[in-house]
PDB file as gemmi writes it, atoms N, CA and C in Angstrom:
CRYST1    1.000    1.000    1.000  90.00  90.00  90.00 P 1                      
ATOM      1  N   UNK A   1    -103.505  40.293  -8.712  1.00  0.00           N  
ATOM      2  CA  UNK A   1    -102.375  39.456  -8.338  1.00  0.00           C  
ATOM      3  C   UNK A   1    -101.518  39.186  -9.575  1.00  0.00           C  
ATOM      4  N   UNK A   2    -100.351  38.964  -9.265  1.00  0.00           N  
ATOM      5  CA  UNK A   2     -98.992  39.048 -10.274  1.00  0.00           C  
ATOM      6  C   UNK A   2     -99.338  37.821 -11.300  1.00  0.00           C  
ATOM      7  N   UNK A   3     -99.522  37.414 -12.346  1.00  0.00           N  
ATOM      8  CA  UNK A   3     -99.060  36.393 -12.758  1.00  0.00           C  
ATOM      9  C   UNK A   3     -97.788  35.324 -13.238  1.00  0.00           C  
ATOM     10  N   UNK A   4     -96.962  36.493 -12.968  1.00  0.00           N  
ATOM     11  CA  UNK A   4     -95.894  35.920 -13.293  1.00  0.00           C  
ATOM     12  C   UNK A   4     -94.593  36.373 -12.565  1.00  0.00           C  
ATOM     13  N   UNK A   5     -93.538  35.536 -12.128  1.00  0.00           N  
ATOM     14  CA  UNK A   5     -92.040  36.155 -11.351  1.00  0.00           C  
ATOM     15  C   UNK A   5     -91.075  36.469 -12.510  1.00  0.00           C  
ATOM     16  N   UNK A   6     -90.336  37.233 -11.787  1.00  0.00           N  
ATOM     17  CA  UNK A   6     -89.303  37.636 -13.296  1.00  0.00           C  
ATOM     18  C   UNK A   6     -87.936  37.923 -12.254  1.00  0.00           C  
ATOM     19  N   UNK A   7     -86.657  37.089 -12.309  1.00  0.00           N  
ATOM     20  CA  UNK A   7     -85.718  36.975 -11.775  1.00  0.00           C  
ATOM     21  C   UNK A   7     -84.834  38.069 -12.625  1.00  0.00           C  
ATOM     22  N   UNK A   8     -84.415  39.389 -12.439  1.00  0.00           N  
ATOM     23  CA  UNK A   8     -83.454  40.335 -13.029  1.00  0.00           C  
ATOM     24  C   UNK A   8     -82.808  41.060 -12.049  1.00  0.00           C  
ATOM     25  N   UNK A   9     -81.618  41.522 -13.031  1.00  0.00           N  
ATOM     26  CA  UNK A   9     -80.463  41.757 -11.992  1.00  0.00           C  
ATOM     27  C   UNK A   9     -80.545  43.471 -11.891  1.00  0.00           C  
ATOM     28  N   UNK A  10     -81.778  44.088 -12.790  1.00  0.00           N  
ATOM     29  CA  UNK A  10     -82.089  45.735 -12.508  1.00  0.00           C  
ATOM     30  C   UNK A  10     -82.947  45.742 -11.417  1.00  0.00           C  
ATOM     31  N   UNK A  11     -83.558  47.119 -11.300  1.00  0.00           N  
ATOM     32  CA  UNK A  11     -84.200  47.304 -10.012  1.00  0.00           C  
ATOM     33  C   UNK A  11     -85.570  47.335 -10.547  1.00  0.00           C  
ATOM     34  N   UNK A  12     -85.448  47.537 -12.096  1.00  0.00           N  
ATOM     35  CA  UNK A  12     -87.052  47.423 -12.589  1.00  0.00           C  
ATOM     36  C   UNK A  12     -86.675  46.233 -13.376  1.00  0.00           C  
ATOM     37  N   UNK A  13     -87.600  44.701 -13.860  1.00  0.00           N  
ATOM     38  CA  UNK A  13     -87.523  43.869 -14.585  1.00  0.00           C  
ATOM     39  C   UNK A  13     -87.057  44.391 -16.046  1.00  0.00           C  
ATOM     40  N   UNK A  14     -88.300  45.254 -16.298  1.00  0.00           N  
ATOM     41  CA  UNK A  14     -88.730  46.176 -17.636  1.00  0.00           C  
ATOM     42  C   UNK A  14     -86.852  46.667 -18.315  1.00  0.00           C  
ATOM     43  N   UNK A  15     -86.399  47.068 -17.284  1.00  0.00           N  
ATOM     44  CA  UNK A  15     -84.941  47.722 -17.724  1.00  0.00           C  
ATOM     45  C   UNK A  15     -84.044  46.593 -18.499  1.00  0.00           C  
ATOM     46  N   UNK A  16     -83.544  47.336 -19.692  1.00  0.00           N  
ATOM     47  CA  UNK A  16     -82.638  46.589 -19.923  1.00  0.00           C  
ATOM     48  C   UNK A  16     -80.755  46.522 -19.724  1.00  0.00           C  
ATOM     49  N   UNK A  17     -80.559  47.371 -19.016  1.00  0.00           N  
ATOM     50  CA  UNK A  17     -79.160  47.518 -18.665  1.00  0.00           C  
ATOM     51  C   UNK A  17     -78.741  46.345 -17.615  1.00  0.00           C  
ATOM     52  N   UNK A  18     -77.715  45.935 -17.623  1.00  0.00           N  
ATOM     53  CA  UNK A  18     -77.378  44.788 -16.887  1.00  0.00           C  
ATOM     54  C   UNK A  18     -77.980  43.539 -16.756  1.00  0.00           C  
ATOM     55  N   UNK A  19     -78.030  43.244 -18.406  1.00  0.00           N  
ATOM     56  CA  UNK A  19     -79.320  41.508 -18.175  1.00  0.00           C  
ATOM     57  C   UNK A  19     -78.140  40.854 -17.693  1.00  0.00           C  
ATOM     58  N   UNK A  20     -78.910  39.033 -17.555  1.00  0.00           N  
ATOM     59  CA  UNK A  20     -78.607  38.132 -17.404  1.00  0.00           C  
ATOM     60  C   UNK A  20     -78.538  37.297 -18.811  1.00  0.00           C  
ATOM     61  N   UNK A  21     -77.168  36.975 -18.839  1.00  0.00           N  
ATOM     62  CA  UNK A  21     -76.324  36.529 -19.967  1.00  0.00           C  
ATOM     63  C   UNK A  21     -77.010  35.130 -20.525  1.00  0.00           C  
ATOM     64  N   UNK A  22     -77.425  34.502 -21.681  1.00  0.00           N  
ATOM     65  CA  UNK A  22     -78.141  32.963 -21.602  1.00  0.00           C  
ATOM     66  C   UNK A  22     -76.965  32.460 -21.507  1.00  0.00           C  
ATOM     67  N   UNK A  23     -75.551  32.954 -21.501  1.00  0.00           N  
ATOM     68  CA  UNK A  23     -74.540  31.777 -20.900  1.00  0.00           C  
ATOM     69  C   UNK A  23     -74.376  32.085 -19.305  1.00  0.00           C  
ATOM     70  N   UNK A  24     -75.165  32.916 -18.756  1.00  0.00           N  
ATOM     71  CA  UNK A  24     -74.898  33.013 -16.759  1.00  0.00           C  
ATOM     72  C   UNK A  24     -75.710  32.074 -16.582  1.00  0.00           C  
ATOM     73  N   UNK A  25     -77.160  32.122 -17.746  1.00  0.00           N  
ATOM     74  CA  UNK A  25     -78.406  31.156 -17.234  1.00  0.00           C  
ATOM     75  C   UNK A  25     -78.048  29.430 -17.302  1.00  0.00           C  
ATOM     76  N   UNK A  26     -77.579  29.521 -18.484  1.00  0.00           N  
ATOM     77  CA  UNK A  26     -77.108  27.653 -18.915  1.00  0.00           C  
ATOM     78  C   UNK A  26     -76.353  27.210 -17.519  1.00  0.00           C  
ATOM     79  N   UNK A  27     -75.372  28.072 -18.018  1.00  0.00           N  
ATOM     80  CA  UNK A  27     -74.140  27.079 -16.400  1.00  0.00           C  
ATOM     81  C   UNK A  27     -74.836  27.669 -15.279  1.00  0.00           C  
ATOM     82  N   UNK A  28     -75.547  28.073 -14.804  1.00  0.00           N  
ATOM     83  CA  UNK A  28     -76.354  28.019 -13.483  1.00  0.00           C  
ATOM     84  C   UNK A  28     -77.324  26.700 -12.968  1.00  0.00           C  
ATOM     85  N   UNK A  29     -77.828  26.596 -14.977  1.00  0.00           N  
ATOM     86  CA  UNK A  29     -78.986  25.334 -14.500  1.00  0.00           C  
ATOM     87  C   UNK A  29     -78.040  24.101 -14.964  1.00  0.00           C  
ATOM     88  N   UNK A  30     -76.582  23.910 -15.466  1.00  0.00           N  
ATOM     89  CA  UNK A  30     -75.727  23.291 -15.459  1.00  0.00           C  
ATOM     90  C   UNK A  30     -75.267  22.956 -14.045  1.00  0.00           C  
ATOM     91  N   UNK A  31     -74.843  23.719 -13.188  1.00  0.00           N  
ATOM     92  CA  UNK A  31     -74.208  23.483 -11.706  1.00  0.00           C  
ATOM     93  C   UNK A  31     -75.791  23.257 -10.934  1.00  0.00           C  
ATOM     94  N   UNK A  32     -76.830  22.790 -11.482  1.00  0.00           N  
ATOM     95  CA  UNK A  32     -77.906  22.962  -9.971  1.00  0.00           C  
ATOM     96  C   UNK A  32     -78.277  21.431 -10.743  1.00  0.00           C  
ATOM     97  N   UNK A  33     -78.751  20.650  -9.837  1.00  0.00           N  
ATOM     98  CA  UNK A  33     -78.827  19.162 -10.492  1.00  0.00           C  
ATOM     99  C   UNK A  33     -80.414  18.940 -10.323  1.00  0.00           C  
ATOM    100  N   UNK A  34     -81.134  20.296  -9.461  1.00  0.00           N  
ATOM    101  CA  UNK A  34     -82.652  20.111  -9.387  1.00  0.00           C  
ATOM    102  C   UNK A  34     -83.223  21.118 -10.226  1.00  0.00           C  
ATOM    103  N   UNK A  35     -82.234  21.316 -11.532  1.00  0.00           N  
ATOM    104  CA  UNK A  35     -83.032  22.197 -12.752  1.00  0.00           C  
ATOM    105  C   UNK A  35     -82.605  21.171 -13.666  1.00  0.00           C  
ATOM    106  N   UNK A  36     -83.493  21.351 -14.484  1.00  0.00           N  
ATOM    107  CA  UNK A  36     -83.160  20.450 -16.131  1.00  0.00           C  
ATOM    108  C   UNK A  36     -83.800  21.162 -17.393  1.00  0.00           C  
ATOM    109  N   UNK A  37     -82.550  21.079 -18.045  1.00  0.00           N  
ATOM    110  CA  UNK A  37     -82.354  22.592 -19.485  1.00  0.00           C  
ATOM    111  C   UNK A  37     -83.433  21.233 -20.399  1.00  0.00           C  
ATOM    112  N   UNK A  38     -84.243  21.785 -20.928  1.00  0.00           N  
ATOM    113  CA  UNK A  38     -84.933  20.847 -22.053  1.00  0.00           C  
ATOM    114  C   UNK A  38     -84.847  21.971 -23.709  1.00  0.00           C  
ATOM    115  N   UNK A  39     -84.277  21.244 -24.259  1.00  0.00           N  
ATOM    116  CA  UNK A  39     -83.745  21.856 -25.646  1.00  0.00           C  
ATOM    117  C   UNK A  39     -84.840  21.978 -26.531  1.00  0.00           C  
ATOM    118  N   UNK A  40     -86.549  21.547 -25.800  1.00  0.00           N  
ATOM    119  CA  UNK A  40     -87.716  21.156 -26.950  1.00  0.00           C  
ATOM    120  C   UNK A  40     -88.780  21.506 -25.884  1.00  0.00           C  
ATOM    121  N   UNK A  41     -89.855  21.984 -26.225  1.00  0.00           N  
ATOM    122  CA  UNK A  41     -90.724  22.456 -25.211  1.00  0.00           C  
ATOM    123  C   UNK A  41     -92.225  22.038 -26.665  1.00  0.00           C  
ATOM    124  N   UNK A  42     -93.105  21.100 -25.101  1.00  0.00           N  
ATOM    125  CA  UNK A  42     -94.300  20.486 -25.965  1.00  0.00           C  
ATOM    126  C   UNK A  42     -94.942  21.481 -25.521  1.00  0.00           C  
ATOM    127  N   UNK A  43     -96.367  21.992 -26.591  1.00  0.00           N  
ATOM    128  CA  UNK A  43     -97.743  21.540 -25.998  1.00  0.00           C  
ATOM    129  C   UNK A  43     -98.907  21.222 -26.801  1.00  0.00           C  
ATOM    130  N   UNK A  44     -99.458  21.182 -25.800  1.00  0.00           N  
ATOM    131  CA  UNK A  44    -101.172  20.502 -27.295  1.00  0.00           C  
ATOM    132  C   UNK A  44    -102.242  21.608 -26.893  1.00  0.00           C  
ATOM    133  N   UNK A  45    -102.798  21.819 -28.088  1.00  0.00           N  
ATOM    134  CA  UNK A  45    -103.453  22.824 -28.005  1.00  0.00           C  
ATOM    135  C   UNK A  45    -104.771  22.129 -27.680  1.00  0.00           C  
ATOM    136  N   UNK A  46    -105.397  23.236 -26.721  1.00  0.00           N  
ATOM    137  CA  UNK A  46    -106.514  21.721 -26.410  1.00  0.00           C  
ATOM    138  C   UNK A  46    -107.902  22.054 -27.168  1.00  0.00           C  
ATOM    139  N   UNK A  47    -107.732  22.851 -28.034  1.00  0.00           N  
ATOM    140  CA  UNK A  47    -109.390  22.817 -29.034  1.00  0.00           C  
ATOM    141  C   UNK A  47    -108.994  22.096 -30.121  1.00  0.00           C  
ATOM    142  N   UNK A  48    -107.934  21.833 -30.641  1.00  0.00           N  
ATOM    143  CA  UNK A  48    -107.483  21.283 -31.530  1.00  0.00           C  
ATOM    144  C   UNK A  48    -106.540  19.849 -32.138  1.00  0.00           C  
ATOM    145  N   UNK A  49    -106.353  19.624 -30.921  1.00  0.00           N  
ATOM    146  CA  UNK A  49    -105.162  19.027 -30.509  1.00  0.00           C  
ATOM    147  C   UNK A  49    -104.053  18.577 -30.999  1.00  0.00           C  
ATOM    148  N   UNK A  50    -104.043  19.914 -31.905  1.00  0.00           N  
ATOM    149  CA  UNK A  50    -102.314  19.540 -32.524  1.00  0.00           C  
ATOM    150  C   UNK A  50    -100.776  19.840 -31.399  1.00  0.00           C  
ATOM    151  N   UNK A  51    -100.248  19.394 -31.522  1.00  0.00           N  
ATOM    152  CA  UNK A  51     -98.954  19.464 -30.860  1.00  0.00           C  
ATOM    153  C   UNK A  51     -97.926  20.224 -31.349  1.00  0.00           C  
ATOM    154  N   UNK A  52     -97.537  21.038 -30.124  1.00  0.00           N  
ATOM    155  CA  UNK A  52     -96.910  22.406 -31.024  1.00  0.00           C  
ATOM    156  C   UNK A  52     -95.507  22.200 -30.155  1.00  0.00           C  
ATOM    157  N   UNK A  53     -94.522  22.292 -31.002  1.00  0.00           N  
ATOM    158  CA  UNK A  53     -93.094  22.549 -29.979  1.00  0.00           C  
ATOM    159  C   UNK A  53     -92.219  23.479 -30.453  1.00  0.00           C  
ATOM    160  N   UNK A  54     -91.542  23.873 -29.336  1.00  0.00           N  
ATOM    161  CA  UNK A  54     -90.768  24.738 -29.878  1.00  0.00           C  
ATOM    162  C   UNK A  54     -89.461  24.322 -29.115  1.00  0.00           C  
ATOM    163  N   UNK A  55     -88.439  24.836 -29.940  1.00  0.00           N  
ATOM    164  CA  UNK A  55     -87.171  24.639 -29.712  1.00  0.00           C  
ATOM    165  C   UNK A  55     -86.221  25.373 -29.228  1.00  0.00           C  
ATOM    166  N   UNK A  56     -85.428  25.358 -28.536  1.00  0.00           N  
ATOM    167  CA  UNK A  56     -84.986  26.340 -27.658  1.00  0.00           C  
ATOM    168  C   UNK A  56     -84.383  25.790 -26.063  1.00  0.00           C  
ATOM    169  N   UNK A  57     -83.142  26.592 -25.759  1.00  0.00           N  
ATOM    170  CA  UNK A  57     -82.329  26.130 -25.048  1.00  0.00           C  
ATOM    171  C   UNK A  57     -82.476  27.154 -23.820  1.00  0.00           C  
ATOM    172  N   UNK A  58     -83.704  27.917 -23.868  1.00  0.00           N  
ATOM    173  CA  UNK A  58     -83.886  28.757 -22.759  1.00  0.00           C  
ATOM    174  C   UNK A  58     -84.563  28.306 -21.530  1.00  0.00           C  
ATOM    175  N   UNK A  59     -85.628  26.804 -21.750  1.00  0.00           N  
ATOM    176  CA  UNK A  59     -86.215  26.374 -20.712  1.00  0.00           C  
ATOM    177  C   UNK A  59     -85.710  25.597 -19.705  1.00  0.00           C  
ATOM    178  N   UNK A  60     -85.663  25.858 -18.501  1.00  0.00           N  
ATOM    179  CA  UNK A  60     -85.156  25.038 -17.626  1.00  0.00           C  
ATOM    180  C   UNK A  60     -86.459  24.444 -16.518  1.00  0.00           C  
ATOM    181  N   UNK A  61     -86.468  23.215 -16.066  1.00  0.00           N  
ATOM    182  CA  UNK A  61     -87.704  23.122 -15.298  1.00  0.00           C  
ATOM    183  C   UNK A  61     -87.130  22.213 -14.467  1.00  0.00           C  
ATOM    184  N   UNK A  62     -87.630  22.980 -13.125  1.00  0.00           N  
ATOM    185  CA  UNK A  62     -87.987  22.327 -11.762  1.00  0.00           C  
ATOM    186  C   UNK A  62     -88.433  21.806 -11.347  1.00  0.00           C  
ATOM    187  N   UNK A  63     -87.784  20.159 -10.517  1.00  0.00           N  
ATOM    188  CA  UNK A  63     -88.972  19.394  -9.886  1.00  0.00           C  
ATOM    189  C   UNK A  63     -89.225  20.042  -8.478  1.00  0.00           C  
ATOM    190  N   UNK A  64     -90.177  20.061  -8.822  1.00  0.00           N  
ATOM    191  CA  UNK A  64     -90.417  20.525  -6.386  1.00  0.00           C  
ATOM    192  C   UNK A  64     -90.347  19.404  -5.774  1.00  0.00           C  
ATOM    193  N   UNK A  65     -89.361  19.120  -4.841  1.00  0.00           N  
ATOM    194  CA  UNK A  65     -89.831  17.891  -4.308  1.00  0.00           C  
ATOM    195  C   UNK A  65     -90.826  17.680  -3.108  1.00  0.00           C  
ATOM    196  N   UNK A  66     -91.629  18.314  -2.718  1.00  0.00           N  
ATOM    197  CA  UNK A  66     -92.520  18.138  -2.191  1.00  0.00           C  
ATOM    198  C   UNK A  66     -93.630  17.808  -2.485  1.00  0.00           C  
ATOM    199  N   UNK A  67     -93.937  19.073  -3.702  1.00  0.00           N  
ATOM    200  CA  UNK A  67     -95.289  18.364  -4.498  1.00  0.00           C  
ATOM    201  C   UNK A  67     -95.038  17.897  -5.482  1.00  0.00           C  
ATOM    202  N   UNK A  68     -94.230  17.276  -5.898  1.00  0.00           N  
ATOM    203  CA  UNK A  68     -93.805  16.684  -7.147  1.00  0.00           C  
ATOM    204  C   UNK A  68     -94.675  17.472  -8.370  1.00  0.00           C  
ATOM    205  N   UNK A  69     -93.929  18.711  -8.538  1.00  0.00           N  
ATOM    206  CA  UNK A  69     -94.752  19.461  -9.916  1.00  0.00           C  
ATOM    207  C   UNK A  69     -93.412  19.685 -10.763  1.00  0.00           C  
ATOM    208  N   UNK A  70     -93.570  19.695 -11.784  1.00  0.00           N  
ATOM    209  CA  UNK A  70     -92.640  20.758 -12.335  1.00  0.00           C  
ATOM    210  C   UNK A  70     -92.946  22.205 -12.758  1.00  0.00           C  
ATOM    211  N   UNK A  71     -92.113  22.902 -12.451  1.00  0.00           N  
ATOM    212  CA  UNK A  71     -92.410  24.551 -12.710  1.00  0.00           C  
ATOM    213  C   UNK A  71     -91.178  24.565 -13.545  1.00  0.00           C  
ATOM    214  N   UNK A  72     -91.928  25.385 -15.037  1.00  0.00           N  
ATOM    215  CA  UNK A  72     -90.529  25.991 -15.919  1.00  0.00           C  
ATOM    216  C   UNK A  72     -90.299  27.643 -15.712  1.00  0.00           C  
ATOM    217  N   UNK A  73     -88.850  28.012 -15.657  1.00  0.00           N  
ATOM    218  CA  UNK A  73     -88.102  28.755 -15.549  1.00  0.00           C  
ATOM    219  C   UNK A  73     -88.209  29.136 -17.127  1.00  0.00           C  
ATOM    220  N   UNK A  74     -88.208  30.651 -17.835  1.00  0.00           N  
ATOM    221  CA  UNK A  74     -87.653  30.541 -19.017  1.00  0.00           C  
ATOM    222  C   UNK A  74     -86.521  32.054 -19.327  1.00  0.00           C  
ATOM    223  N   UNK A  75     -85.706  31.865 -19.919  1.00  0.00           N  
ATOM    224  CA  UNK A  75     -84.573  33.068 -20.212  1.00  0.00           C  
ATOM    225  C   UNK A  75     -85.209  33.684 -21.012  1.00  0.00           C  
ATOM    226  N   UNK A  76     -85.544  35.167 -21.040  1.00  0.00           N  
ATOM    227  CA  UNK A  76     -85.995  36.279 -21.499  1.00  0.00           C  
ATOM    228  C   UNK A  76     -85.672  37.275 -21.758  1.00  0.00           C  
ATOM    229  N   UNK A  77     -84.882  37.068 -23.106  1.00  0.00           N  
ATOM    230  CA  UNK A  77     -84.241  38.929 -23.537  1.00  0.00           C  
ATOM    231  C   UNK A  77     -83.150  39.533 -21.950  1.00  0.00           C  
ATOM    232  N   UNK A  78     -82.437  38.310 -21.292  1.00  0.00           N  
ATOM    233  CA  UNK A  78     -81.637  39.391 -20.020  1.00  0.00           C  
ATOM    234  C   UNK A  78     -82.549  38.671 -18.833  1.00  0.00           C  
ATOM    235  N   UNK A  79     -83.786  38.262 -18.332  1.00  0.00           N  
ATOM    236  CA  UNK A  79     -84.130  38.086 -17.543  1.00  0.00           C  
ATOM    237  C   UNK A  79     -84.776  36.812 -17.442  1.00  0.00           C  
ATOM    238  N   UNK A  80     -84.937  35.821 -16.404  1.00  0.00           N  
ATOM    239  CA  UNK A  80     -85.888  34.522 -15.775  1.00  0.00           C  
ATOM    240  C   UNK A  80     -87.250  34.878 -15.651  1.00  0.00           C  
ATOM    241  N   UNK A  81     -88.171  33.900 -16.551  1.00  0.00           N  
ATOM    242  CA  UNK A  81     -89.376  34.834 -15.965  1.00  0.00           C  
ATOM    243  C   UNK A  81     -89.829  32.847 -15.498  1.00  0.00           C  
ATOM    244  N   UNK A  82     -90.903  32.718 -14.679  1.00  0.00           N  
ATOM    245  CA  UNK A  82     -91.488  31.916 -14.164  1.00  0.00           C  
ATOM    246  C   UNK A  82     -93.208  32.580 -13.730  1.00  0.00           C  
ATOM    247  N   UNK A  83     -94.238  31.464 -14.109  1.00  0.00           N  
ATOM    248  CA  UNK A  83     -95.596  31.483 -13.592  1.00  0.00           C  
ATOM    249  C   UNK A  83     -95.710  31.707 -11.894  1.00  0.00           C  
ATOM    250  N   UNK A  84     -96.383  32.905 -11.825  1.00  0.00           N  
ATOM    251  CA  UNK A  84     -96.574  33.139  -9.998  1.00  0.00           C  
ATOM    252  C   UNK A  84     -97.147  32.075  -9.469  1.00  0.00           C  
ATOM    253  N   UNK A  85     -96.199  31.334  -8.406  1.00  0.00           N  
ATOM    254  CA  UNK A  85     -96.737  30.571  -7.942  1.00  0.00           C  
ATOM    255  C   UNK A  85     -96.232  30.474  -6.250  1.00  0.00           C  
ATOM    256  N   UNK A  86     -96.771  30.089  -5.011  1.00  0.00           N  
ATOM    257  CA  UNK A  86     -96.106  30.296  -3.807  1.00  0.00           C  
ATOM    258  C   UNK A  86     -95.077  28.838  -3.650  1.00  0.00           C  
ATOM    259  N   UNK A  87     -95.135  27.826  -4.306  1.00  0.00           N  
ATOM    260  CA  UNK A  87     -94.544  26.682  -4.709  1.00  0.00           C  
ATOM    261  C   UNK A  87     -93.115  26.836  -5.013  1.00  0.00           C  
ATOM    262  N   UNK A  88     -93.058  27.929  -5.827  1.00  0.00           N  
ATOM    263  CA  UNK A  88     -91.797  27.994  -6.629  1.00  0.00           C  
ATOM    264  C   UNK A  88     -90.925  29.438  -6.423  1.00  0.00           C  
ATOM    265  N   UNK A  89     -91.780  29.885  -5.301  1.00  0.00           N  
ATOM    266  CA  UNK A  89     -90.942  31.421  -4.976  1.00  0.00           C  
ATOM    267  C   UNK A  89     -89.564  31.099  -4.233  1.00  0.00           C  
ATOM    268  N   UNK A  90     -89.747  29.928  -3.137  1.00  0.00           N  
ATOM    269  CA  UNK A  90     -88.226  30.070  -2.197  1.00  0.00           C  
ATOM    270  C   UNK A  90     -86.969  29.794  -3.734  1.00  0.00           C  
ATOM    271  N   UNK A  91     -87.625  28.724  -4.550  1.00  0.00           N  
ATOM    272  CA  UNK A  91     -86.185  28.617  -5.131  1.00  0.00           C  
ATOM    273  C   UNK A  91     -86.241  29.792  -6.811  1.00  0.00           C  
ATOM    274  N   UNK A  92     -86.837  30.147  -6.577  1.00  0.00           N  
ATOM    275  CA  UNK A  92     -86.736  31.482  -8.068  1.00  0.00           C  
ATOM    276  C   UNK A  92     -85.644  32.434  -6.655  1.00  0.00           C  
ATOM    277  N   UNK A  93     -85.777  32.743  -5.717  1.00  0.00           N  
ATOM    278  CA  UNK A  93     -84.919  33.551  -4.894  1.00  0.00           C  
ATOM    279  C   UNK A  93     -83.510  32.704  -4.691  1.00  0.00           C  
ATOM    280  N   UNK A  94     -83.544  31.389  -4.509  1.00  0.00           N  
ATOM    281  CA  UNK A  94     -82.397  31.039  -4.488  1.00  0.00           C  
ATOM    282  C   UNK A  94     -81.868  31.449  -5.673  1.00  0.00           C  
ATOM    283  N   UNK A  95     -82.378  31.021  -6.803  1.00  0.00           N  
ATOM    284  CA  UNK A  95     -81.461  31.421  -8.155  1.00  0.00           C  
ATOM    285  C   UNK A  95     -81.046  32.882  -8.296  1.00  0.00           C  
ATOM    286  N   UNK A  96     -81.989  33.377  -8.145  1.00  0.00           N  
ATOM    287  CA  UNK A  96     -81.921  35.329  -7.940  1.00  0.00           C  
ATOM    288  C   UNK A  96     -80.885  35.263  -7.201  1.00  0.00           C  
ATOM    289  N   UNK A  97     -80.395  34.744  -6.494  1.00  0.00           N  
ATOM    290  CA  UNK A  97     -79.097  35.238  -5.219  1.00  0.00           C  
ATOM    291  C   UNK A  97     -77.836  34.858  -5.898  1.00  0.00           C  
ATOM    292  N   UNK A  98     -77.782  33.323  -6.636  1.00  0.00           N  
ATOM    293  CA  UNK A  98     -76.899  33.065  -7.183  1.00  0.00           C  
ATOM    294  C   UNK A  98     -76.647  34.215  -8.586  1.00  0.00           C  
ATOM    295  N   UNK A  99     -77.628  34.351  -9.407  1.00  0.00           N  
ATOM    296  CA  UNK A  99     -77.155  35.463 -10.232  1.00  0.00           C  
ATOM    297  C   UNK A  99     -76.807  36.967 -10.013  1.00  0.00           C  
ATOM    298  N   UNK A 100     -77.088  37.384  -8.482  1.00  0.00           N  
ATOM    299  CA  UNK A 100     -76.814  38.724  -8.219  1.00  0.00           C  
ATOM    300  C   UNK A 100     -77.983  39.746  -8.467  1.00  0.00           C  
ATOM    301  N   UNK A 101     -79.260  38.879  -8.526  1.00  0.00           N  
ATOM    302  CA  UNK A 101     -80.191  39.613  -8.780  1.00  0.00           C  
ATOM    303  C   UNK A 101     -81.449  39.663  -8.096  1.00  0.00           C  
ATOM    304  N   UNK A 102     -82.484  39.602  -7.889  1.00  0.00           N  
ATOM    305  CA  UNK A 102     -83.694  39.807  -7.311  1.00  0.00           C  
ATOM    306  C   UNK A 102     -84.804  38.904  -8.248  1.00  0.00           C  
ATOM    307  N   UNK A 103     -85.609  38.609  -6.862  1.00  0.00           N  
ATOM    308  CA  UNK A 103     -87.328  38.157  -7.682  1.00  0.00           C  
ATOM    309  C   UNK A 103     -88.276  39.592  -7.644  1.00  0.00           C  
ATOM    310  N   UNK A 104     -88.837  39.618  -8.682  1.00  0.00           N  
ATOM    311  CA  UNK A 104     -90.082  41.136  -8.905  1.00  0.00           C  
ATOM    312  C   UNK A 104     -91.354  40.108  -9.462  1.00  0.00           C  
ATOM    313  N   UNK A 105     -92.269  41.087  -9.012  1.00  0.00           N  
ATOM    314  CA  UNK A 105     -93.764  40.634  -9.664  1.00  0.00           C  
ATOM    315  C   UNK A 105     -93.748  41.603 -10.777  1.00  0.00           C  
ATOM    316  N   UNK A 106     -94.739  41.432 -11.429  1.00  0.00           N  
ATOM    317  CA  UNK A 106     -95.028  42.423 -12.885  1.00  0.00           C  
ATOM    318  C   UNK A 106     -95.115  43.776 -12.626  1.00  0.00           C  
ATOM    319  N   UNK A 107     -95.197  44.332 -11.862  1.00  0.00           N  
ATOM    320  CA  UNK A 107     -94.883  45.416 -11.153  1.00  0.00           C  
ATOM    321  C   UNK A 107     -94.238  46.562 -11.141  1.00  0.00           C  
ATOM    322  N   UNK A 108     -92.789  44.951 -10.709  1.00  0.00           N  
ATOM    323  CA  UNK A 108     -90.949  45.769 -10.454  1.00  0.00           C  
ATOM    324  C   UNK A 108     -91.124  45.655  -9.159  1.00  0.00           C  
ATOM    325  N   UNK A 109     -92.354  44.886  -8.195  1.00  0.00           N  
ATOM    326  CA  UNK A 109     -92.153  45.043  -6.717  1.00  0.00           C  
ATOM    327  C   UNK A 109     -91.316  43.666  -6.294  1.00  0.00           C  
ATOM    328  N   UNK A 110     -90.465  44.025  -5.344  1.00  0.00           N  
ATOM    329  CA  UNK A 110     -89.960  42.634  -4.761  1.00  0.00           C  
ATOM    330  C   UNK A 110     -91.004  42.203  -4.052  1.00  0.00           C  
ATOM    331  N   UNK A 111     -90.504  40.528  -3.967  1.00  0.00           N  
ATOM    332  CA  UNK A 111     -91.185  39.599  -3.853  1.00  0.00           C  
ATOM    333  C   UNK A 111     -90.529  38.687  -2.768  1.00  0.00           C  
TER     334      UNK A 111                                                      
END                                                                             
């Protein structure tokens, strides 16, 4: 099973002709008011527990409102990649539609 979705506007993820611009990605999660761009991304390492962040204007994260989770979205060299999850597939396709592109599993299979 896939671990991960990857929102691109080729027919294979892997391809790089025709990415997705990090300025198509910003003003996308700019115009959607149920994404939020975080400019700093935590985590703690858990054998150690130092706290590691990184910085960067590529993460965008989703509340679900159903199960109240957040799922992060991240911009990748041209493409959205997101953790496979059945939670977060209807709206990784909404965004895919708004950018002109498709959801794939690790694959290149639609999803």
């Amino acid at each position: 099973m896939a671990t991960e979705f990857f929102i691109a506007k080729t027919q294979y993820w892997l391809a790089s002709e025709n990415p997705i611009t990090l300025s198509e990605w910003l003003n996308l999660c700019k115009s959607d008011p149920s994404l939020r761009v975080q400019g700093e991304l935590s985590v703690t390492n858990p054998e150690t527990g130092e706290e590691i962040k990184i910085k960067s204007p590529r993460y965008a994260f989703f509340n679900h409102p159903v199960v109240s989770k957040n799922f992060a979205f991240e911009y990748r060299s041209g493409k959205i990649a997101t953790r496979y999850n059945e939670e977060i597939l209807s709206k990784a396709k909404e965004l895919a539609a708004k950018l002109g592109a498709t959801v794939q599993d690790e694959d290149g299979e639609p999803v």
